[in-house]
C-alpha positions, -999 to 999 in steps of 0.1 A, spaced: 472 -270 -103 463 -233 -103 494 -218 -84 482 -178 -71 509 -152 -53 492 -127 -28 513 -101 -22 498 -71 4 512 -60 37 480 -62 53 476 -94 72 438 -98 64 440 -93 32 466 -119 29 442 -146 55 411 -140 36 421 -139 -1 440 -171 10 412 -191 28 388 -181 0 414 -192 -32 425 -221 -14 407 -254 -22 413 -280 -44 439 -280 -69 449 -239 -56 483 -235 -39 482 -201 -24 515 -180 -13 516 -149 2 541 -121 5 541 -90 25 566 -68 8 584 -61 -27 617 -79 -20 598 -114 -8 578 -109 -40 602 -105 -65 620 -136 -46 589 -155 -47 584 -145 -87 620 -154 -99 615 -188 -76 583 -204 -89 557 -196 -119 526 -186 -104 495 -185 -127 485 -156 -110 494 -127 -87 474 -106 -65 495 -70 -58 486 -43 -39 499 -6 -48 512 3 -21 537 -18 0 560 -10 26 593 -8 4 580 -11 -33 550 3 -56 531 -22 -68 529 -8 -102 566 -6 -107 567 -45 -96 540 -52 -120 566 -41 -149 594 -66 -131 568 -89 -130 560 -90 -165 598 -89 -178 600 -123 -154 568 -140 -155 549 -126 -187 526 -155 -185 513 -146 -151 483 -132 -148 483 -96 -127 454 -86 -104 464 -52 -89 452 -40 -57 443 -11 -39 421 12 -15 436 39 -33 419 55 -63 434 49 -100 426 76 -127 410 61 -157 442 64 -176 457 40 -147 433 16 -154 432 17 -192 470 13 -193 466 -11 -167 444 -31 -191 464 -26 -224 488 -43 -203 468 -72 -194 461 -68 -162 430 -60 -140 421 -42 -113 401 -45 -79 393 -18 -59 395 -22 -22 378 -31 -2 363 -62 -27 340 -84 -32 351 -115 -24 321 -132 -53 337 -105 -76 373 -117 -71 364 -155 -73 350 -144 -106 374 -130 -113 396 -158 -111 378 -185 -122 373 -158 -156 413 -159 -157 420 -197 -148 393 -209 -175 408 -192 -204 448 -205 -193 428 -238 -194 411 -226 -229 441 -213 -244 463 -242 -238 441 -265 -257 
């Protein structure tokens, strides 16, 4: 069971990235703020976590450092219509997480994912 947390305050963000992860063994949960995030987090482990940059009361890249203190395991996808500098991205990256520019494409993201959940599988050989 691949468990994904979608956290953006955009409502079809949240409908499409869940339609389009959801199928088989994929449990998809969605949050639309920083607070129900960090709730959702501390609650369950979630093999990986969609976050947008900007929410309505948190940055997504300040979460991303909770996140890692409580869920280092989780695997961080940030988010965002917004441009990133290339220093963003690489310390993004050194960090172990990716990036995907809105808006996406959706083939690109299920990549994406199926990229990330094939090397938990690998790495837990």
């Amino acid at each position: 069971m691949t468990n994904i947390l979608l956290v953006d305050d955009e409502y079809l963000i949240l409908y499409s990235l869940s339609k389009t992860l959801k199928h088989g063994d994929t449990d998809v949960t969605t949050a639309t703020n920083g607070k129900d995030a960090l709730r959702e987090i501390g609650r369950a482990f979630y093999d990986i976590c969609f976050l947008d940059v900007q929410l309505p009361d948190s940055n997504g890249l300040e979460l991303m450092k909770i996140f890692r203190e409580l869920s280092p395991a989780t695997s961080i996808i940030i988010m965002t219509a917004g441009l990133l500098s290339d220093e963003q991205q690489r310390s993004l990256r050194s960090q172990g997480c990716h990036f995907v520019p809105k808006p996406f494409d959706i083939d690109k993201v299920q990549a994406l994912v199926s990229e990330i959940t094939s090397h938990s599988v690998a790495g837990s050989d």
